[in-house]
DRENROMAR-754759 format. One record per residue (C-alpha): residue in three letters; residue number from 1; z, x, y. Coordinates in pm, 1 decimal, always signed. Layout:
N
ALA	NUM	Z	X	Y;
...
***
This chain:
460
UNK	1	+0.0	+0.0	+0.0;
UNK	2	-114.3	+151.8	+308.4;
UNK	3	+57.3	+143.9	+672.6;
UNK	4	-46.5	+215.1	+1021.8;
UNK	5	+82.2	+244.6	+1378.3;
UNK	6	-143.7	+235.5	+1673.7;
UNK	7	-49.7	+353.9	+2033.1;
UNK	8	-308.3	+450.5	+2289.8;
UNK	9	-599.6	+588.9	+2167.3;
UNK	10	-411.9	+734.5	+1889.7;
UNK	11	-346.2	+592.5	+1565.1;
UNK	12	-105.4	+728.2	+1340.0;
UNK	13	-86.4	+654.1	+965.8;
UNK	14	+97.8	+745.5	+623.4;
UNK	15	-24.0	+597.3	+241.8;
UNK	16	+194.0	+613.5	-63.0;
UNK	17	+114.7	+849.9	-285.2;
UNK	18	-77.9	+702.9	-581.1;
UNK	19	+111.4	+680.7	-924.7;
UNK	20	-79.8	+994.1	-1156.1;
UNK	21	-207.9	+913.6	-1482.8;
UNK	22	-71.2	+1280.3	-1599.5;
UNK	23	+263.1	+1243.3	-1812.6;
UNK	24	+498.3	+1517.0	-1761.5;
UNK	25	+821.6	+1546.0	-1885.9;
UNK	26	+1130.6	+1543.7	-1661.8;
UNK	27	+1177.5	+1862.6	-1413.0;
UNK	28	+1477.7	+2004.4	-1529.0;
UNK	29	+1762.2	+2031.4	-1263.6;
UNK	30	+1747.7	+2398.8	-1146.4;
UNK	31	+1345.0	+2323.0	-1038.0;
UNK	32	+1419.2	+1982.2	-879.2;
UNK	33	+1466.1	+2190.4	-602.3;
UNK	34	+1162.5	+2403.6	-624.0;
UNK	35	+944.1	+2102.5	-683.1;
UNK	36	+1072.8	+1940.8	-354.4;
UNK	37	+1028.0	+2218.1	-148.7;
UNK	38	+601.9	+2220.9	-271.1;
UNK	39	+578.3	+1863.1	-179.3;
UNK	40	+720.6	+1924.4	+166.1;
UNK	41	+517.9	+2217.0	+198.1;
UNK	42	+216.9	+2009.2	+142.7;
UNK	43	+277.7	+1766.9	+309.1;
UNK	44	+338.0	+1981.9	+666.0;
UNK	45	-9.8	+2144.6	+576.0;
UNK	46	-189.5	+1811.1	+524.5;
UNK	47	-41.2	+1693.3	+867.4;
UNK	48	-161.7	+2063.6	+1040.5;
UNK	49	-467.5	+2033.8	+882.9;
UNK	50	-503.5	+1669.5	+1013.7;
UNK	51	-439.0	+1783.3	+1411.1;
UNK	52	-612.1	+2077.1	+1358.8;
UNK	53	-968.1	+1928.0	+1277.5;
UNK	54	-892.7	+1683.4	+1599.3;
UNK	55	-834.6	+1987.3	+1823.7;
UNK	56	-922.8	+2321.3	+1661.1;
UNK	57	-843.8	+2537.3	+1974.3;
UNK	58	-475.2	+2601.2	+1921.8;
UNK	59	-168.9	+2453.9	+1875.5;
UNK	60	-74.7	+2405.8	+2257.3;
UNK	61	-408.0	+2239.8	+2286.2;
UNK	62	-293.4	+1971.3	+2013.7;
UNK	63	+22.3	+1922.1	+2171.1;
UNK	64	-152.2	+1878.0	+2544.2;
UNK	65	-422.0	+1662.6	+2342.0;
UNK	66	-170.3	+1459.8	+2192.3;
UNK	67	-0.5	+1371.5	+2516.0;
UNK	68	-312.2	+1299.3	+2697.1;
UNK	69	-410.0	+1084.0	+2363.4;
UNK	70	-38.4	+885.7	+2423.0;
UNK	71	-38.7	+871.8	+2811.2;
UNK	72	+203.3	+1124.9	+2882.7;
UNK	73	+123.4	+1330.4	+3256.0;
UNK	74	+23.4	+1673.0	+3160.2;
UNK	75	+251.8	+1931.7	+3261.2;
UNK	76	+92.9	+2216.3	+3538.8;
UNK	77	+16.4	+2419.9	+3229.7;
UNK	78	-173.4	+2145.5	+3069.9;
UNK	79	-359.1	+2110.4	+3369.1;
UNK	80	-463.8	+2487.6	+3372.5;
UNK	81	-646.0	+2476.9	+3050.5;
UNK	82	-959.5	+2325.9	+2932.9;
UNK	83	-918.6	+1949.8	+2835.6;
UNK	84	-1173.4	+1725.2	+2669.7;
UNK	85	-1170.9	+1477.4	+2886.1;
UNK	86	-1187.2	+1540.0	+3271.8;
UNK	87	-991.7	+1339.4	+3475.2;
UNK	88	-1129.9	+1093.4	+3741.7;
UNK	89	-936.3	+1242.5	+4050.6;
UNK	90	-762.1	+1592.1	+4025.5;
UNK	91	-543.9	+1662.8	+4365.9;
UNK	92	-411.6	+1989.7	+4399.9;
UNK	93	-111.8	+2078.4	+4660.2;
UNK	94	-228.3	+2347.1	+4864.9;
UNK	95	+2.1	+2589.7	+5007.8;
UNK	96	+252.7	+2517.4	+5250.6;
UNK	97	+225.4	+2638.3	+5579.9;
UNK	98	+591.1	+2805.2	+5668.4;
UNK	99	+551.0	+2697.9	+6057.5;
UNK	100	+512.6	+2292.8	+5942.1;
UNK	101	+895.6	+2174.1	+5907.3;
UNK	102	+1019.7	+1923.2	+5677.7;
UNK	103	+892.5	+1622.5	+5832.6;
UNK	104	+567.8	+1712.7	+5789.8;
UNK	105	+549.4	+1712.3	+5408.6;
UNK	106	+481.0	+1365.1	+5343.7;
UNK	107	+172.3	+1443.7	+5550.9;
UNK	108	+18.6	+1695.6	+5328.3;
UNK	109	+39.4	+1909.6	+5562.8;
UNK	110	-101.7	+2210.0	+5350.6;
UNK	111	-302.5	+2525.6	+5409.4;
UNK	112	-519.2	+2724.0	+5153.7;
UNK	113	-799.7	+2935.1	+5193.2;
UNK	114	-938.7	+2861.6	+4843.2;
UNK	115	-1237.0	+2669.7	+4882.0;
UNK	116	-1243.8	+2532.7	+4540.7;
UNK	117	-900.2	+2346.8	+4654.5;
UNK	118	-967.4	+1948.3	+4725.8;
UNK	119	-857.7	+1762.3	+4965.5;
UNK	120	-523.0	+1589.2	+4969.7;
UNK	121	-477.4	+1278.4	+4935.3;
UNK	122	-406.7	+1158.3	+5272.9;
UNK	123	-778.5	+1291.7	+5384.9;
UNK	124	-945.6	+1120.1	+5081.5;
UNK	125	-824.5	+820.5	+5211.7;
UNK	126	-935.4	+852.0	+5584.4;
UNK	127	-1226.6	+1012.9	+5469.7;
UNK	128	-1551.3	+738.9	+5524.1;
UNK	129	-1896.1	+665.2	+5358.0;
UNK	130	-2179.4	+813.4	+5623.1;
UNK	131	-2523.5	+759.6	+5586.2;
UNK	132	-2730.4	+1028.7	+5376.2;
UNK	133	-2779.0	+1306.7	+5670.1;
UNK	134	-3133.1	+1355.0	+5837.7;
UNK	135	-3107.6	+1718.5	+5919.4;
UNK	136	-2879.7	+2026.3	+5821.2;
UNK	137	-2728.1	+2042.7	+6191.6;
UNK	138	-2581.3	+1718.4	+6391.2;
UNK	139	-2411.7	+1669.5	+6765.6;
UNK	140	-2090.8	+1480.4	+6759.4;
UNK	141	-1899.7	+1322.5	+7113.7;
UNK	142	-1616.2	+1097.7	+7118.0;
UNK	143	-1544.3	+706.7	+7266.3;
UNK	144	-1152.1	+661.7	+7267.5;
UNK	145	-923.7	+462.8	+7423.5;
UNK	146	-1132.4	+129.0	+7271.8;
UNK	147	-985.2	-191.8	+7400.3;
UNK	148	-976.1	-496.6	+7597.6;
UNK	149	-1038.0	-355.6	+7926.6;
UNK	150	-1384.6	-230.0	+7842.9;
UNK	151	-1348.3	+68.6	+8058.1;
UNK	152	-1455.9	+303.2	+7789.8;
UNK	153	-1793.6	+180.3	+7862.6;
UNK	154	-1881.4	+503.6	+8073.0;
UNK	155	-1803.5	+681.9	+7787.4;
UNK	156	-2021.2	+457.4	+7545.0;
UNK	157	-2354.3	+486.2	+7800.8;
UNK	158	-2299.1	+810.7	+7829.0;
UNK	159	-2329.5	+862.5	+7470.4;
UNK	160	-2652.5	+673.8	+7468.8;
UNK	161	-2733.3	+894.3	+7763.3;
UNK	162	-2673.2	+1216.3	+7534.8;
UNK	163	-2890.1	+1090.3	+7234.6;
UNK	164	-3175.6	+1037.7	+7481.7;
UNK	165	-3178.4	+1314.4	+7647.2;
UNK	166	-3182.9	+1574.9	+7363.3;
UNK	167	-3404.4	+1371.3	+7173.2;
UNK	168	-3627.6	+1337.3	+7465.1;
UNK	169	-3589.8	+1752.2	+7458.2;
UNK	170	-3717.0	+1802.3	+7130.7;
UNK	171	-3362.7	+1753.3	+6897.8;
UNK	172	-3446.9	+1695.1	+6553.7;
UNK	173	-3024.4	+1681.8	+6460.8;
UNK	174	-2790.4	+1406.2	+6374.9;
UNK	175	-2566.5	+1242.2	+6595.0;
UNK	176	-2241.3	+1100.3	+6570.8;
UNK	177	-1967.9	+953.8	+6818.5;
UNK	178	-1616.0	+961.5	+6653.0;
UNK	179	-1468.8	+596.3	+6743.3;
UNK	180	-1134.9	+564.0	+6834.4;
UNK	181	-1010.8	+212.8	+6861.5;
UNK	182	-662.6	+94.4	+7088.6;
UNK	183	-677.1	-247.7	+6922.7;
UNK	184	-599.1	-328.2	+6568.6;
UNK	185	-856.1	-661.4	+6641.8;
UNK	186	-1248.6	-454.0	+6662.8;
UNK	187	-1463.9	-764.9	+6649.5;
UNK	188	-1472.5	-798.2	+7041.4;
UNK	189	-1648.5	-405.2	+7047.3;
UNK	190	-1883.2	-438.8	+6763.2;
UNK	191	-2192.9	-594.5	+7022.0;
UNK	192	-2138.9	-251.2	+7172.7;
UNK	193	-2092.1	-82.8	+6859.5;
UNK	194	-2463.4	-217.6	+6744.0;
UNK	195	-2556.3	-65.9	+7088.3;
UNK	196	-2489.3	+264.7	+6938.6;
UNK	197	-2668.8	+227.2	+6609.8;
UNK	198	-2937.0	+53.5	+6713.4;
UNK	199	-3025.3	+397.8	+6868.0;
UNK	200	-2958.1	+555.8	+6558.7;
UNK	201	-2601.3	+713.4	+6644.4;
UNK	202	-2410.2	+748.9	+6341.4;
UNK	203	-2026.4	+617.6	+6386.9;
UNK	204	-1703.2	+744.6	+6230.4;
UNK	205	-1397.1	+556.1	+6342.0;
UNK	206	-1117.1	+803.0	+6385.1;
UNK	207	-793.3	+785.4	+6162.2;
UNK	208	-460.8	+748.5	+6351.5;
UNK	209	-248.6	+1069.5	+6353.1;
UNK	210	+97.7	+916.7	+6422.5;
UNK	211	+288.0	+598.2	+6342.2;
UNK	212	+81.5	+275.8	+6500.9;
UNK	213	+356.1	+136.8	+6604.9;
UNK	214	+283.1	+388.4	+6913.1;
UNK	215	-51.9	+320.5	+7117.2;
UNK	216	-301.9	+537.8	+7119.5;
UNK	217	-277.2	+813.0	+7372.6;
UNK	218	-425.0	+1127.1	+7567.4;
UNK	219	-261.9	+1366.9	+7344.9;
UNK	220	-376.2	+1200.4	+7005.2;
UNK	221	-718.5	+1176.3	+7120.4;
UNK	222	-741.3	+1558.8	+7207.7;
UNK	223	-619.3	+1710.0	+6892.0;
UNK	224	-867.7	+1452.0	+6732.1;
UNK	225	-1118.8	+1699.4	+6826.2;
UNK	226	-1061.5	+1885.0	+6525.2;
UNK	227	-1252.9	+1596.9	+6312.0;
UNK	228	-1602.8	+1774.3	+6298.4;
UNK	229	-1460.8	+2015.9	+6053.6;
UNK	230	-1438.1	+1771.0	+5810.0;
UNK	231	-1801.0	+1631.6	+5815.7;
UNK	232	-1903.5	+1931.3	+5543.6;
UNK	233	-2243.9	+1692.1	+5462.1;
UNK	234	-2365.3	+1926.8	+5805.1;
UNK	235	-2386.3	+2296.8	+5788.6;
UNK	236	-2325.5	+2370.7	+6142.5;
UNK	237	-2210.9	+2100.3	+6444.9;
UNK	238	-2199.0	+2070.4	+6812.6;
UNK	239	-1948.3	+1896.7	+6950.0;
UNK	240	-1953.7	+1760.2	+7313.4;
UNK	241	-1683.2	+1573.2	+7565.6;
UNK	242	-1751.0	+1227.1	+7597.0;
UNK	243	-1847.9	+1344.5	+8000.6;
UNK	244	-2090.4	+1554.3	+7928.0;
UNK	245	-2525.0	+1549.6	+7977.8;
UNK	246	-2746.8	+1834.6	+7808.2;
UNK	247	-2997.7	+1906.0	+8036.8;
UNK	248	-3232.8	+2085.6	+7746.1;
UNK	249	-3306.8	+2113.8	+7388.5;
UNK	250	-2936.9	+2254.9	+7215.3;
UNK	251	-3091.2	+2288.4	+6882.4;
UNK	252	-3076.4	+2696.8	+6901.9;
UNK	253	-2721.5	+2743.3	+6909.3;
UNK	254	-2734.3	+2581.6	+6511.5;
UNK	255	-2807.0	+2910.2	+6432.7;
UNK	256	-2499.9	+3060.7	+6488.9;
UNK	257	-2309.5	+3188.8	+6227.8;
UNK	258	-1954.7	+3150.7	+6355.3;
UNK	259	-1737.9	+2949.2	+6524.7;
UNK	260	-1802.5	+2939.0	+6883.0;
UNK	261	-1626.7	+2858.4	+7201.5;
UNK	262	-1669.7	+2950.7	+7571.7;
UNK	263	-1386.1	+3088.4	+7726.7;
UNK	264	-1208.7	+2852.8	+7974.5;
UNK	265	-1138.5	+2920.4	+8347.8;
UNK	266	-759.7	+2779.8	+8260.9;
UNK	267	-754.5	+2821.9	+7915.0;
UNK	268	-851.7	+3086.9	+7646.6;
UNK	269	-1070.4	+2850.4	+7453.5;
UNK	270	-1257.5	+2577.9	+7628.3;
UNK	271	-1316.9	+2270.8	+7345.6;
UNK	272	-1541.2	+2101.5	+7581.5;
UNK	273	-1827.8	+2239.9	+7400.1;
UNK	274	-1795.5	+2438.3	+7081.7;
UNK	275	-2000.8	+2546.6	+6764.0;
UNK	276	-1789.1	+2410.7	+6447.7;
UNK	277	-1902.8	+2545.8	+6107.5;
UNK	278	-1711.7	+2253.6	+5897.5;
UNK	279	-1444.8	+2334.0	+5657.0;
UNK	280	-1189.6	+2161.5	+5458.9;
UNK	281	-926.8	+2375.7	+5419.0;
UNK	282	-994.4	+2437.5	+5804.9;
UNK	283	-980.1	+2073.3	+5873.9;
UNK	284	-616.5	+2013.9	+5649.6;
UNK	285	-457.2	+2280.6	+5805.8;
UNK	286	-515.6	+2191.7	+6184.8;
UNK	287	-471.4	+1830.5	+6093.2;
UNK	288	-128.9	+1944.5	+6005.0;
UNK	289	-77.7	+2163.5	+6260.2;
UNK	290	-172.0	+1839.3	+6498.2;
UNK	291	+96.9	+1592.8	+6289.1;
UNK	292	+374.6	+1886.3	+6344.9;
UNK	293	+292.2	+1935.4	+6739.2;
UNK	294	+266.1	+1558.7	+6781.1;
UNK	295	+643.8	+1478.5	+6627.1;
UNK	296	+776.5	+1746.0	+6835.8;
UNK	297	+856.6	+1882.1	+7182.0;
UNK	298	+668.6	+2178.6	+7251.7;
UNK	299	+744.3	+2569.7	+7278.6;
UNK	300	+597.3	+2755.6	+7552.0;
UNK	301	+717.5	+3070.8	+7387.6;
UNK	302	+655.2	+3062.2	+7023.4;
UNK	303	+331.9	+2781.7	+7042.8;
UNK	304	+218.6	+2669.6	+6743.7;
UNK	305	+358.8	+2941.6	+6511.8;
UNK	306	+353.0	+3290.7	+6681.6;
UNK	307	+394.8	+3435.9	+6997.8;
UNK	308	+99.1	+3489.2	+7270.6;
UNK	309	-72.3	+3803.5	+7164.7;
UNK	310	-89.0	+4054.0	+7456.2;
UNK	311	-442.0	+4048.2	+7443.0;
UNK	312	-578.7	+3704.3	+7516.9;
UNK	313	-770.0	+3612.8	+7847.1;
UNK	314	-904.8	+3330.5	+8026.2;
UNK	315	-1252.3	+3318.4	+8214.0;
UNK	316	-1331.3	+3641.9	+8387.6;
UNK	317	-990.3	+3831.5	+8201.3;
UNK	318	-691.8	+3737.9	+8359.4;
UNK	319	-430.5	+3753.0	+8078.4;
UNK	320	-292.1	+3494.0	+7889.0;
UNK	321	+62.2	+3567.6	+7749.4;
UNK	322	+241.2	+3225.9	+7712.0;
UNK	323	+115.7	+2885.4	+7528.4;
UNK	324	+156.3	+2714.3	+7881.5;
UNK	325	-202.4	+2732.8	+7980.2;
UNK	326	-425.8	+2393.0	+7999.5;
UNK	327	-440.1	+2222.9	+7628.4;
UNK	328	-196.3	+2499.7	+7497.8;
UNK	329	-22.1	+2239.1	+7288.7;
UNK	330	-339.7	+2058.8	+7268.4;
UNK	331	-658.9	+2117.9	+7074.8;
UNK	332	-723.8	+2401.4	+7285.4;
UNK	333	-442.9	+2568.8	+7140.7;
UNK	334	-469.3	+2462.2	+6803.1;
UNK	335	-811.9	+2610.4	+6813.9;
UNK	336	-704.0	+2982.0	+6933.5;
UNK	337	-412.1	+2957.9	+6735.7;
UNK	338	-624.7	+2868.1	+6375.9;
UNK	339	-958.9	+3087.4	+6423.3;
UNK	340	-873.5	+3344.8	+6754.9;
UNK	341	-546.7	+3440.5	+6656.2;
UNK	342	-495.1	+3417.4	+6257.7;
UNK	343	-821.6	+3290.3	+6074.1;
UNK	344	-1134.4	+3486.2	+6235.7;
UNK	345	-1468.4	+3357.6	+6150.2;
UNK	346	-1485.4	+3323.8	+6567.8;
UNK	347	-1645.1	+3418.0	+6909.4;
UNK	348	-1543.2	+3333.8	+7243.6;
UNK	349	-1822.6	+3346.8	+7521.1;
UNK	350	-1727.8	+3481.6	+7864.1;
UNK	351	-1953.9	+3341.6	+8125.6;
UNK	352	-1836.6	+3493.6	+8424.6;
UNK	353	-1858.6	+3850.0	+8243.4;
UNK	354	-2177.8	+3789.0	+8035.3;
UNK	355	-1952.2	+3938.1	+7683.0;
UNK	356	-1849.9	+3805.5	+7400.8;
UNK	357	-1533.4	+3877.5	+7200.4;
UNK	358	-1604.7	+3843.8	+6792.9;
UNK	359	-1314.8	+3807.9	+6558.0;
UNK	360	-1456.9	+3855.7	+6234.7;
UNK	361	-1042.9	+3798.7	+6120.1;
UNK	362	-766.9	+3687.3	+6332.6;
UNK	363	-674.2	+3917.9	+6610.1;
UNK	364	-321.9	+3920.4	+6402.7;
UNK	365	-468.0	+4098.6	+6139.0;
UNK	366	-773.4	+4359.3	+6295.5;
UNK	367	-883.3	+4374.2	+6687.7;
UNK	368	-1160.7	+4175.6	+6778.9;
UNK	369	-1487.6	+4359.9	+6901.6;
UNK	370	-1714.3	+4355.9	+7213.2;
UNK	371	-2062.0	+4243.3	+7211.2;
UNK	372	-2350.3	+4176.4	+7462.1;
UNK	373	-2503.1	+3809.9	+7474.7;
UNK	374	-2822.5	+3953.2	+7303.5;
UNK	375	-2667.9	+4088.0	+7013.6;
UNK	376	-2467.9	+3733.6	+6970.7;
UNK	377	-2671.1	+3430.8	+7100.9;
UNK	378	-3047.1	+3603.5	+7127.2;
UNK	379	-3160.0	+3271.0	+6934.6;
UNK	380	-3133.0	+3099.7	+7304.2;
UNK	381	-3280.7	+3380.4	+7452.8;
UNK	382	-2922.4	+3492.5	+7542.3;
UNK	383	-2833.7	+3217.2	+7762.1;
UNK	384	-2502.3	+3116.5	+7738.8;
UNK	385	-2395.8	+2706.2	+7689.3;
UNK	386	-2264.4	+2660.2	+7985.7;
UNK	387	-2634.1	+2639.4	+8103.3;
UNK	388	-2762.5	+2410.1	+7877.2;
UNK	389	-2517.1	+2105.5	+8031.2;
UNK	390	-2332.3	+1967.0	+8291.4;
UNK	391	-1989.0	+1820.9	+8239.1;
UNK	392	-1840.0	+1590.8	+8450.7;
UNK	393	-1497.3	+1653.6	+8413.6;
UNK	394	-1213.1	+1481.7	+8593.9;
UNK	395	-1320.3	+1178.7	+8848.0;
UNK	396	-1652.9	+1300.8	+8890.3;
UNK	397	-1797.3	+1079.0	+8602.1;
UNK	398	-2071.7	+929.8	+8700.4;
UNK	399	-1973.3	+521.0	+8600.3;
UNK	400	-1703.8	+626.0	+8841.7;
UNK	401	-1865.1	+695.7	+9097.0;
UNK	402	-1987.3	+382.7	+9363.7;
UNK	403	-2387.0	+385.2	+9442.2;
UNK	404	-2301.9	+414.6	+9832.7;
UNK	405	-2050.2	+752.1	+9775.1;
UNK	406	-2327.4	+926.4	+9564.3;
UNK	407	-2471.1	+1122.2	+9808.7;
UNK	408	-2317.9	+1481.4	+9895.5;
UNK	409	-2093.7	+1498.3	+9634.2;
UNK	410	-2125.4	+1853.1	+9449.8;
UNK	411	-2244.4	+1691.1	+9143.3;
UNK	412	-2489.5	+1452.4	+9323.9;
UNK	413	-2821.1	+1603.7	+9160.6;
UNK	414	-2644.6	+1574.3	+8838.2;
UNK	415	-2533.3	+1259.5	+8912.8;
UNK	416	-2844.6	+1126.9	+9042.3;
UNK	417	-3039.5	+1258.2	+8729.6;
UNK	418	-2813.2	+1072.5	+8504.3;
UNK	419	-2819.3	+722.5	+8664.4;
UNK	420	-3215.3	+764.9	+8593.0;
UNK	421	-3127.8	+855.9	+8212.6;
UNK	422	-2881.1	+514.9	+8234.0;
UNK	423	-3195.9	+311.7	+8385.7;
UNK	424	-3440.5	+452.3	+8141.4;
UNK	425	-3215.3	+228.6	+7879.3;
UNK	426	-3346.2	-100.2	+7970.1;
UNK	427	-2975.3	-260.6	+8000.7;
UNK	428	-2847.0	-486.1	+8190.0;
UNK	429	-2598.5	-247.7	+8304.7;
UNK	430	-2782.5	-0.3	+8539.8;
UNK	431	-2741.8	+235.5	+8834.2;
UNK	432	-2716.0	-37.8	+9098.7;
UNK	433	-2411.1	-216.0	+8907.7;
UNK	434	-2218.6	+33.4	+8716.3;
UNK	435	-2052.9	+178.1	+9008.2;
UNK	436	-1886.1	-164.8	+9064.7;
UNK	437	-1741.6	-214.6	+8725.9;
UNK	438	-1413.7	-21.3	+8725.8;
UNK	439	-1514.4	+204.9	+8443.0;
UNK	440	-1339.7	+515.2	+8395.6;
UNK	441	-1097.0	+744.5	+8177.7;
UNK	442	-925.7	+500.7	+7949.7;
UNK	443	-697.7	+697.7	+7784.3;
UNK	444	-593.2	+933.4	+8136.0;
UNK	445	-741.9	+1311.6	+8218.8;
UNK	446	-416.9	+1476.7	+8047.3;
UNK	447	-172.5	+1473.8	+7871.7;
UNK	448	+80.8	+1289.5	+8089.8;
UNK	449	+360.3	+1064.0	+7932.1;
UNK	450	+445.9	+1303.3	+7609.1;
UNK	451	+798.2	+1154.7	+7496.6;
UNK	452	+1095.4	+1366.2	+7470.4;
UNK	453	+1165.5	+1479.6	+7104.5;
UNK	454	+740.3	+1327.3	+7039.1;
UNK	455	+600.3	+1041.4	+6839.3;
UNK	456	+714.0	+931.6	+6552.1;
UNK	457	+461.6	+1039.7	+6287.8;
UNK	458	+583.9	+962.8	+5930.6;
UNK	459	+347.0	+701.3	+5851.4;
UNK	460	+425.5	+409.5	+5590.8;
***
């Protein structure tokens, strides 16, 4: 009579032995002993034999089979060896970076530089389907501070703006504006979000860094800035302000082989306009990094994990020697802190003295070097960004700007040019009514309002 007991996928089972048809005569009682012992014996070889032929590799392999079989969690040194079957989602914990305290771990706030390492599983869940990309290369500007005022609107024709006026220059990239909504209720915006695709802009709505119980702010927004790194369907990016116009074809600077930044007149990196070369690992660790500086008030001395090296400079080389310079706690900072200062893979572009600083590693760990425009950005004829735009920082945005104040303003060629770009879109919105709408900077020009002790960030 035959028995069995199924769990899983595993089914385990034991027969009686059949009566023999051999008569033997009684054992006597110093063997009993000895004939025992063989049956046990055979019977722990059948059973080997049995596991053995299901997993042949090894005995640790039929234990780790066997537990997988059951639905027992593999131990980490299960996980290290070959398994027959691979598992649907495999998450690995990077590791921990020593400057992100304890309130940050629920975040995954991990750094590794293995690229092999996936993403955690906070990311995989922001992360967003994006259409199959057209090109290698794309552009990518930001609309925050979405919400019931509608004075974002600058922001959103200027995007429009942007599209049309590299594509009109030859651009053969992708672009993408990074959405960031105020309101949890989006079906009021989506008219203007068909706007946007309907000229073939590719949207990404942003992912909330802190608790939503706090509104979205200036300081949120900035170190959003960091998103491009993610989008690793695009070998190289250029990311723009939401205030800025390209006044040519930007398609050259793709070929640049590092990260790249123009050094600021206030501000060792200026993230205004930079060259991102996407990277997960890149993109984990400075989305921890911004989770740790938002929860937080911030350190003028120590930054975001090490003191000012003595060598940084603004525009023109004034030294830098404390984290109190514009965006230092910002995404200006968390930019020289991750690739000037400890990563590498970087350049920063002088404009007023025509050089350009490479850090092929982290000024931390070997000097930078020196180079002439020619030897760095010959593949636009050496011409540094600065000249391929205009940004309109501050109150000198354009939508802000009434038709009757245009004239002799510094910007007023600029200004002019664009309202002809804004006309040139056939909507009803144009450059003898925008003035008069009240559009402007939705979320603020800085970072005013940062709470004592910061936001509350440990998200449910």
């Amino acid at each position: 009579m035959k028995s069995s007991y199924q769990r899983g996928s595993l089914r385990y089972a034991s027969a009686k032995p059949k009566a023999s048809s051999v008569t033997v005569s009684a054992p006597k009682s110093s063997s009993v002993w000895s004939y025992v012992l063989i049956i046990f014996g055979l019977i722990v070889i059948s059973a080997m034999i049995f596991f053995f032929e299901t997993d042949p590799s090894g005995f640790s392999s039929v234990t780790s089979n066997l537990r997988n079989r059951i639905g027992v969690v593999p131990t980490i040194s299960d996980t290290a060896k070959p398994i027959d079957v691979i598992p649907s989602t495999v998450t690995v914990a990077p590791v921990k970076d020593n400057s992100v305290e304890e309130n940050n771990s629920n975040s995954n706030s991990n750094n590794n530089n293995n690229n092999n390492i996936l993403p955690n599983k906070q990311i995989q869940q922001n992360k967003q389907a994006m259409p199959e990309p057209q090109s290698k290369y794309a552009y990518v500007t930001l609309i925050s501070g979405i919400d019931n005022s509608f004075r974002y609107r600058g922001f959103l024709y200027n995007c429009l703006i942007m599209r049309r006026a590299l594509r009109d220059a030859g651009s053969t990239a992708d672009f993408i504006a990074l959405i960031g909504y105020s309101d949890s209720n989006i079906a009021a915006y989506q008219d203007d979000m068909q706007l946007l695709k309907d000229d073939g802009i590719i949207l990404y709505v942003l992912p909330r860094l802190i608790d939503p119980s706090h509104k979205l702010n200036f300081a949120e927004m900035a170190l959003l800035k960091i998103t491009p790194y993610s989008f690793t369907q695009y070998e190289r990016i250029q990311f723009f302000d939401g205030d800025i116009m390209p006044l040519k074809n930007m398609d050259c600077f793709f070929q640049l082989n590092m990260n790249t930044y123009t050094v600021g007149l206030v501000s060792p990196v200026n993230s205004g306009w930079y060259l991102a070369l996407p990277n997960i690992d890149d993109y984990n660790y400075m989305k921890a990094k911004a989770i740790w500086r938002l929860g937080r008030d911030w350190d003028k001395i120590n930054g975001w994990a090490e003191v000012m090296p003595p060598n940084m400079t603004l525009r023109g080389g004034k030294v830098c020697n404390k984290w109190e310079f514009n965006g230092a706690d910002m995404d200006q900072g968390l930019f020289t802190h991750r690739f000037v200062i400890n990563q590498g893979n970087a350049m920063l572009i002088d404009t007023e003295l025509r050089k350009v600083r490479v850090f092929n590693k982290g000024i931390l760990h070997e000097p930078d070097t020196e180079k002439t425009l020619k030897e760095t950005i010959g593949c636009c004829n050496s011409e540094v960004p600065t000249g391929f735009f205009v940004h309109f920082t501050g109150r000198s945005k354009p939508w802000m700007v009434e038709e009757n104040k245009r004239e002799g303003r510094g910007t007023s060629v600029y200004t002019n040019m664009w309202m002809k770009l804004l006309d040139s879109l056939n909507l009803e919105i144009n450059s003898s009514n925008i003035g008069s709408l009240g559009l402007g900077s939705p979320l603020g020009f800085w970072n005013a309002g940062f709470p004592k002790g910061g936001y509350k960030t440990d998200k449910k």
